[in-house]
CHARMM internal coordinates of N, CA and C (Angstrom, degrees):
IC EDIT
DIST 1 N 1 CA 1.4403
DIST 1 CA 1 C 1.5343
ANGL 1 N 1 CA 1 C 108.50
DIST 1 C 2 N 1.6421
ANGL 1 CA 1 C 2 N 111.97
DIHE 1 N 1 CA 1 C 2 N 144.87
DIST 2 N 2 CA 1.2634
ANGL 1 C 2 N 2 CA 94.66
DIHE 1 CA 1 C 2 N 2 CA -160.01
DIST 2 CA 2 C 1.6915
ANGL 2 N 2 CA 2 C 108.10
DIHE 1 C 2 N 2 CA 2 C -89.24
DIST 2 C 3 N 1.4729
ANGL 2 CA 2 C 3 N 101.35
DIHE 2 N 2 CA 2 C 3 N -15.85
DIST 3 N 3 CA 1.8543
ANGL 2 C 3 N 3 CA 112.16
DIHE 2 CA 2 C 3 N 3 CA 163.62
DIST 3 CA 3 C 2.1270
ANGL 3 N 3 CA 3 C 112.85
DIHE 2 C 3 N 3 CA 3 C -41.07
DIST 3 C 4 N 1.3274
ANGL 3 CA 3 C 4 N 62.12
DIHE 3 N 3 CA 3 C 4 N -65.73
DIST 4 N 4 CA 2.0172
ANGL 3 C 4 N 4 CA 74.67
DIHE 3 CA 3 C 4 N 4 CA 178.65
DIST 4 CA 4 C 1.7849
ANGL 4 N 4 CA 4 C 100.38
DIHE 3 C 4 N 4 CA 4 C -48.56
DIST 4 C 5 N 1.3787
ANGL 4 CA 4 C 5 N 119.17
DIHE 4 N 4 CA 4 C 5 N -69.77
DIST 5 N 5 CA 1.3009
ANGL 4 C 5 N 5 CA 105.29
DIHE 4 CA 4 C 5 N 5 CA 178.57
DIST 5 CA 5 C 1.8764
ANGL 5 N 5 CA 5 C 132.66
DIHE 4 C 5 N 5 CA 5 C -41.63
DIST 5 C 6 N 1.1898
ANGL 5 CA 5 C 6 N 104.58
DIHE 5 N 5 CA 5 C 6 N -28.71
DIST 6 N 6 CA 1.4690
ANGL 5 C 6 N 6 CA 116.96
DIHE 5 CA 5 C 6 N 6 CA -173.63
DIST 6 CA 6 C 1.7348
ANGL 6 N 6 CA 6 C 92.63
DIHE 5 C 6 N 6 CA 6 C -87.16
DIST 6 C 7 N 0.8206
ANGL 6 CA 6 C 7 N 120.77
DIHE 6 N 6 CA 6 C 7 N -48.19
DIST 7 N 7 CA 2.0840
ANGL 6 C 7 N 7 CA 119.85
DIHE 6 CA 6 C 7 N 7 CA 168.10
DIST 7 CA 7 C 1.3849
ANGL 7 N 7 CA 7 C 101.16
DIHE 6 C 7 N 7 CA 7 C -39.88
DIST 7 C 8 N 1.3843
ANGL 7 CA 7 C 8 N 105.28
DIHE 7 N 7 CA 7 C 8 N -65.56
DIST 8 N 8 CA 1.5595
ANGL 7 C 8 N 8 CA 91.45
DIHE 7 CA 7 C 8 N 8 CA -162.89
DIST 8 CA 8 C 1.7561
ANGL 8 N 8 CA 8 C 119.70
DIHE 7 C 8 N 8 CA 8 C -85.31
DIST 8 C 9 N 1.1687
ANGL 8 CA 8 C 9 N 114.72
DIHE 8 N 8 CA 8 C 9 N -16.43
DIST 9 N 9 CA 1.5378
ANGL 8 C 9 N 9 CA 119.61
DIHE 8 CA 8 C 9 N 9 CA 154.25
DIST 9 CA 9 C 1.4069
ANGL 9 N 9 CA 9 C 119.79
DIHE 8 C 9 N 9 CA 9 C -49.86
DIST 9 C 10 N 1.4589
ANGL 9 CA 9 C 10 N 120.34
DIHE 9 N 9 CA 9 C 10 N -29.50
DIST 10 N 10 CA 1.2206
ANGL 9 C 10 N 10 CA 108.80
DIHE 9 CA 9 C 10 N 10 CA 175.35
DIST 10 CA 10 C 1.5317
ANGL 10 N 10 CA 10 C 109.88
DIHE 9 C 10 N 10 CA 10 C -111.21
DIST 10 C 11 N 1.3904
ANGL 10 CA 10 C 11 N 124.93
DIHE 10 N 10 CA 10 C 11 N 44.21
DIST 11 N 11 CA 1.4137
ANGL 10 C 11 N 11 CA 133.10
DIHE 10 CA 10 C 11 N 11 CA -175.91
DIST 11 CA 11 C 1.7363
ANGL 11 N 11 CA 11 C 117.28
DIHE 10 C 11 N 11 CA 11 C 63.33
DIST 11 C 12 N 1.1698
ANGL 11 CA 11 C 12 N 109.29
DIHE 11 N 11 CA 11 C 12 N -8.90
DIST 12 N 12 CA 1.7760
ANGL 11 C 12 N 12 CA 107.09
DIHE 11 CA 11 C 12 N 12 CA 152.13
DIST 12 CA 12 C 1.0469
ANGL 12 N 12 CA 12 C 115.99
DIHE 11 C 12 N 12 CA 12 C -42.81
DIST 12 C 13 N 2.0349
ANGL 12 CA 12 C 13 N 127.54
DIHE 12 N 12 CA 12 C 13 N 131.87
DIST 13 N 13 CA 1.2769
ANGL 12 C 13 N 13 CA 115.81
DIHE 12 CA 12 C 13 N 13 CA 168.79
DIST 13 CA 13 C 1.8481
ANGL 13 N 13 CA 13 C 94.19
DIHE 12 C 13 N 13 CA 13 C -124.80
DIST 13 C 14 N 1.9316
ANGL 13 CA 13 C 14 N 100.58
DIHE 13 N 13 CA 13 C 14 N 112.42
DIST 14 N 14 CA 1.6938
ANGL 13 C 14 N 14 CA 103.79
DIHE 13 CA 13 C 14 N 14 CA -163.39
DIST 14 CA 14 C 1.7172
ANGL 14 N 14 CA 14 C 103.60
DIHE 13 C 14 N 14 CA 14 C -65.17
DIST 14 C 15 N 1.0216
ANGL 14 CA 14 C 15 N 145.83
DIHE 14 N 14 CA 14 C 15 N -12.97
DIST 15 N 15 CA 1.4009
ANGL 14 C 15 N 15 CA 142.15
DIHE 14 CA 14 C 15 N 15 CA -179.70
DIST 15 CA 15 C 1.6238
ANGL 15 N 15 CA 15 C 92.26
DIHE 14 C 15 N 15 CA 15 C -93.68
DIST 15 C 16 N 0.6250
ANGL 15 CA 15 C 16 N 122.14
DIHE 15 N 15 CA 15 C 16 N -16.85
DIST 16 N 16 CA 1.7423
ANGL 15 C 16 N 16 CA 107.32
DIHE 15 CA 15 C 16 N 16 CA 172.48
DIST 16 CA 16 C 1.7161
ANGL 16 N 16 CA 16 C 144.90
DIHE 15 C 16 N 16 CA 16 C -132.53
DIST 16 C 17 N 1.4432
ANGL 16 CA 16 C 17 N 88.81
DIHE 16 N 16 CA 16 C 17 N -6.85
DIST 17 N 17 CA 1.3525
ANGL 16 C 17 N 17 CA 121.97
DIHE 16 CA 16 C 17 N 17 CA 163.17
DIST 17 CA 17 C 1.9587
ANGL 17 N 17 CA 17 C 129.01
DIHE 16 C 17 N 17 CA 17 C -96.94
DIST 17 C 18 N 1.1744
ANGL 17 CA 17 C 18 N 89.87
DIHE 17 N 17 CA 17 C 18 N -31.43
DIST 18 N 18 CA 1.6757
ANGL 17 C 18 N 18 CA 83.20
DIHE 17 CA 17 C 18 N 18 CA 158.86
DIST 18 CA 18 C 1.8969
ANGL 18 N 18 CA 18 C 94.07
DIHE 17 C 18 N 18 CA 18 C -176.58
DIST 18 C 19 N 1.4321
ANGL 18 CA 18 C 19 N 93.54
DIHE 18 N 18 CA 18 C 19 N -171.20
DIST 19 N 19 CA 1.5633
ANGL 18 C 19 N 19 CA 114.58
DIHE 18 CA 18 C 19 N 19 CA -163.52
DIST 19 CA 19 C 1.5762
ANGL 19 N 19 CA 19 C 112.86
DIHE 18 C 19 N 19 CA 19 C -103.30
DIST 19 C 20 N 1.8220
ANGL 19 CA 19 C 20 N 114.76
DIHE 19 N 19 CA 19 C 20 N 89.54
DIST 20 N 20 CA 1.1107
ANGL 19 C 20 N 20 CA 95.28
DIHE 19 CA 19 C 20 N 20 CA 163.12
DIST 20 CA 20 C 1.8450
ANGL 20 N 20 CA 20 C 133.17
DIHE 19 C 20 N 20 CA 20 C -91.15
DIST 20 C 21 N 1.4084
ANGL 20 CA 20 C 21 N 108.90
DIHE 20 N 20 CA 20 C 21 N 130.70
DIST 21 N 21 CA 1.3379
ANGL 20 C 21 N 21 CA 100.62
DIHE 20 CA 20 C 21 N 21 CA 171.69
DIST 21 CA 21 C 1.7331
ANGL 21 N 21 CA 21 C 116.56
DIHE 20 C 21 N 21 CA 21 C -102.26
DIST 21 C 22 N 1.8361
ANGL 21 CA 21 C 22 N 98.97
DIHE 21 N 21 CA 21 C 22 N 138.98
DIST 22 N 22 CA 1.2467
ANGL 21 C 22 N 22 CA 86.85
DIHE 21 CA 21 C 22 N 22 CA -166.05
DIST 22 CA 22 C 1.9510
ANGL 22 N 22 CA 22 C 93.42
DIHE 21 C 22 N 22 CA 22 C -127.33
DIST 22 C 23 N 1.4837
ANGL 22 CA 22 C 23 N 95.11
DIHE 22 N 22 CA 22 C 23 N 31.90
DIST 23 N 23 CA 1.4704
ANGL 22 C 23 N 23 CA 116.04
DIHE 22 CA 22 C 23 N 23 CA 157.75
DIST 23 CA 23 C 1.2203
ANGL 23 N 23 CA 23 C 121.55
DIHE 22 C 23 N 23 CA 23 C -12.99
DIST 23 C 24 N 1.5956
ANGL 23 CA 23 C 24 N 88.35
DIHE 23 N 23 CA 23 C 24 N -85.29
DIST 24 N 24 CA 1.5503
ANGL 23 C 24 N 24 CA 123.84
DIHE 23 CA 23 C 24 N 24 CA -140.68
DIST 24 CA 24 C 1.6447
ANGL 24 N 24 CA 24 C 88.72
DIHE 23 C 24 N 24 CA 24 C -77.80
DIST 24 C 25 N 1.3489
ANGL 24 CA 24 C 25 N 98.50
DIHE 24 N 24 CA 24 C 25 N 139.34
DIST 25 N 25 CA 1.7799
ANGL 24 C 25 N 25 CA 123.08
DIHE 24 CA 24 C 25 N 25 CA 157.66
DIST 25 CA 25 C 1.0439
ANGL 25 N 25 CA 25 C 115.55
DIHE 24 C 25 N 25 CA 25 C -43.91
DIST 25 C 26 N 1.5947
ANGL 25 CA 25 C 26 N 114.03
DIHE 25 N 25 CA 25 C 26 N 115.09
DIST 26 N 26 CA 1.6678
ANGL 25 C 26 N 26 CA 96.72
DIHE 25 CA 25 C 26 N 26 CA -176.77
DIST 26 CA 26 C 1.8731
ANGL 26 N 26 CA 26 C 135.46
DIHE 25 C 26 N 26 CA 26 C -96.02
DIST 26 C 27 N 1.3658
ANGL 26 CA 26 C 27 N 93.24
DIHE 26 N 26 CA 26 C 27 N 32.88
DIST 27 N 27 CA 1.4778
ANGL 26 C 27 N 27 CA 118.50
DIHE 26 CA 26 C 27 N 27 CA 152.03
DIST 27 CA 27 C 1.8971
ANGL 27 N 27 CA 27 C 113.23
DIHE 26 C 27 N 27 CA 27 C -77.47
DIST 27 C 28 N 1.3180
ANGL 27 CA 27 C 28 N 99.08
DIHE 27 N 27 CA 27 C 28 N -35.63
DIST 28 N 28 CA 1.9710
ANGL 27 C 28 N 28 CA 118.19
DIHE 27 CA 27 C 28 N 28 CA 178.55
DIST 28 CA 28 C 1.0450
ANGL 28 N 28 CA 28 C 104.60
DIHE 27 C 28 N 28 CA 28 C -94.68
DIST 28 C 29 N 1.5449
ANGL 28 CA 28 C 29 N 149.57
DIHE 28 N 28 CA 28 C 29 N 24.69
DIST 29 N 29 CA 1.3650
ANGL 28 C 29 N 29 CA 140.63
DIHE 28 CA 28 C 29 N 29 CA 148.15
DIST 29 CA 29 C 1.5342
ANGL 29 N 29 CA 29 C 115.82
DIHE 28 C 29 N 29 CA 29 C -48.09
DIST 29 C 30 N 0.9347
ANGL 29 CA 29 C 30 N 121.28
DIHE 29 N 29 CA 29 C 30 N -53.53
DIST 30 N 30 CA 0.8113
ANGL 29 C 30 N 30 CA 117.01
DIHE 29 CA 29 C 30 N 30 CA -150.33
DIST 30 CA 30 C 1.8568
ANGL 30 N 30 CA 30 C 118.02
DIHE 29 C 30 N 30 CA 30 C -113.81
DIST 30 C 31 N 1.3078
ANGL 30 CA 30 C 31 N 100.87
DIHE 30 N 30 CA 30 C 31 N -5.38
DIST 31 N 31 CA 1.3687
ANGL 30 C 31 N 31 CA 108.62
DIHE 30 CA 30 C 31 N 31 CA 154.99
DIST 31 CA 31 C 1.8166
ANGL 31 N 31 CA 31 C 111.08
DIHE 30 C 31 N 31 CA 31 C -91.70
DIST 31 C 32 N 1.2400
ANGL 31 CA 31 C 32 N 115.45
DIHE 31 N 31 CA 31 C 32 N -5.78
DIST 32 N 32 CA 1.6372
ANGL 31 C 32 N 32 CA 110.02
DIHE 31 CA 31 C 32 N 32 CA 179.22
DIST 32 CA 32 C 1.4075
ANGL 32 N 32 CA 32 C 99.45
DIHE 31 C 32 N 32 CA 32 C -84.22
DIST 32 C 33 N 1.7323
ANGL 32 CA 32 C 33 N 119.11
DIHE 32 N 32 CA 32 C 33 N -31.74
DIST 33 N 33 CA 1.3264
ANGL 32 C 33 N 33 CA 113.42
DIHE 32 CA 32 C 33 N 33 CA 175.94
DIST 33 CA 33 C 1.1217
ANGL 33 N 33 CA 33 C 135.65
DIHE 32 C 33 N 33 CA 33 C -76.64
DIST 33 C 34 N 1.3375
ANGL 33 CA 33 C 34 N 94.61
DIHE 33 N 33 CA 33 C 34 N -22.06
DIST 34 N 34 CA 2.0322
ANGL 33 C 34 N 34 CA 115.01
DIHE 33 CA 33 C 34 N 34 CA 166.74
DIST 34 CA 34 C 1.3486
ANGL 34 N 34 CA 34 C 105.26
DIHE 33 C 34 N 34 CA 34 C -62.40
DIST 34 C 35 N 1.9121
ANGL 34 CA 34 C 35 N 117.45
DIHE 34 N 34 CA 34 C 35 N -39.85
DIST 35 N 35 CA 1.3493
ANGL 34 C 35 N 35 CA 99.23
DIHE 34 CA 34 C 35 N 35 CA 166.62
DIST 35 CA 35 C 1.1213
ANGL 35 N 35 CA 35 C 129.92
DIHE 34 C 35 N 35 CA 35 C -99.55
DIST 35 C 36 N 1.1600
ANGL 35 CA 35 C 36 N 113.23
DIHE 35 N 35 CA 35 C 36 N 43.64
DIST 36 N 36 CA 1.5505
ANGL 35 C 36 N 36 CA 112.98
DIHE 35 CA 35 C 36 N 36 CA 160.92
DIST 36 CA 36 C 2.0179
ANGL 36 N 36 CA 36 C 103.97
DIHE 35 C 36 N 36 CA 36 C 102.01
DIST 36 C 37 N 1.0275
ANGL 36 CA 36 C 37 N 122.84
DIHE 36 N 36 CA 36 C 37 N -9.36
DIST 37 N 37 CA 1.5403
ANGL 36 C 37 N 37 CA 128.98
DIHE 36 CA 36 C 37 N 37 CA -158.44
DIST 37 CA 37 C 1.4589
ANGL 37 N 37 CA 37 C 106.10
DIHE 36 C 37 N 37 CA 37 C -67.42
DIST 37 C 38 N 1.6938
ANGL 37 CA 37 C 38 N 123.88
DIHE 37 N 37 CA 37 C 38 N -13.66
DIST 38 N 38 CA 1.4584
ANGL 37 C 38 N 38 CA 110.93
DIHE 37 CA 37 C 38 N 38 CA 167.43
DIST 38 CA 38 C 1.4334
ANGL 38 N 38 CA 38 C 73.72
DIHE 37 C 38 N 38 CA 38 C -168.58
DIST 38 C 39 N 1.7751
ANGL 38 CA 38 C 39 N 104.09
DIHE 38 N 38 CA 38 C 39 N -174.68
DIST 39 N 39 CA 0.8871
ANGL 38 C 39 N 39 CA 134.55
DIHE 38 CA 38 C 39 N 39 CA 173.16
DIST 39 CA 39 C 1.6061
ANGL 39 N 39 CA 39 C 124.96
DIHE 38 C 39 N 39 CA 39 C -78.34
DIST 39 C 40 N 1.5986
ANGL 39 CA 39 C 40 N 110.51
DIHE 39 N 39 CA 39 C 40 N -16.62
DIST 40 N 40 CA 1.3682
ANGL 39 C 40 N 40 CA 116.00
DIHE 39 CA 39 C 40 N 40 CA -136.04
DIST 40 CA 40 C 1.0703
ANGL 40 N 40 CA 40 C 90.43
DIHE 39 C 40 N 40 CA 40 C -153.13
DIST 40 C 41 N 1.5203
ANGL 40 CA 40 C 41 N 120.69
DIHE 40 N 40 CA 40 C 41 N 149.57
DIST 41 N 41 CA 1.6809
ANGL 40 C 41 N 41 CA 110.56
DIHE 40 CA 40 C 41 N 41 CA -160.88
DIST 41 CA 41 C 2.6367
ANGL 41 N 41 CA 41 C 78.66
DIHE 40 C 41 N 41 CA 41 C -155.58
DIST 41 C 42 N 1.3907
ANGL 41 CA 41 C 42 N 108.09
DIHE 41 N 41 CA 41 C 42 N 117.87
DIST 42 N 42 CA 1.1293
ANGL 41 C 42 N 42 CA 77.67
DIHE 41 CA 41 C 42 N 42 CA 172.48
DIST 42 CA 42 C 1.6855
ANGL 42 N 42 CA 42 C 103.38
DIHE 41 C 42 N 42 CA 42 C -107.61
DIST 42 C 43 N 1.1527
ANGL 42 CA 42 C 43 N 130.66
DIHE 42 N 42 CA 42 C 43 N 150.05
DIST 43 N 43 CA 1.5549
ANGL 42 C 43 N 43 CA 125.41
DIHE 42 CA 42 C 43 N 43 CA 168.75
DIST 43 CA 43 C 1.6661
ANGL 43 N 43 CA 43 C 124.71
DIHE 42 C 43 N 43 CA 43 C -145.94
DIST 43 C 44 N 1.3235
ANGL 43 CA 43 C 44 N 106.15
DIHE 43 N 43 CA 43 C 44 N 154.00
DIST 44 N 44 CA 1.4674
ANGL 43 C 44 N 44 CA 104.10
DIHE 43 CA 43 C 44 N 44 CA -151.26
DIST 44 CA 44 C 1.6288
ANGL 44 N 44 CA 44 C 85.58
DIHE 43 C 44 N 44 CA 44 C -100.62
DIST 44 C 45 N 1.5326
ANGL 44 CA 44 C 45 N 101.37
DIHE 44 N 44 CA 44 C 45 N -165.55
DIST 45 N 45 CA 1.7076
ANGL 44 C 45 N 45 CA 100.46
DIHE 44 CA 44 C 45 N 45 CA 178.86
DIST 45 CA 45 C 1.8085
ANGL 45 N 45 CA 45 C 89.44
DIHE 44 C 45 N 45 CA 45 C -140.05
END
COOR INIT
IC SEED 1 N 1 CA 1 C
IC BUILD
């Protein structure tokens, strides 16, 4: 994933530095983030 790659290029380690969920439907990104479901919403175009 190219998220995970950009984490750890900049010294992020994603299994131990924070929580990605890759759950959510990604039609529902972005209403889970409206409600509050992370901080961080990534989306392509």
């Amino acid at each position: 994933m190219v998220f995970e790659y950009i984490l750890k290029e900049n010294g992020i380690d994603p299994a131990a530095d924070l929580e990605i969920n890759q759950s959510i439907d990604f039609g529902s990104t972005g209403a889970a983030f409206a409600e509050g479901q992370g901080d961080f919403t990534v989306e392509s175009a």
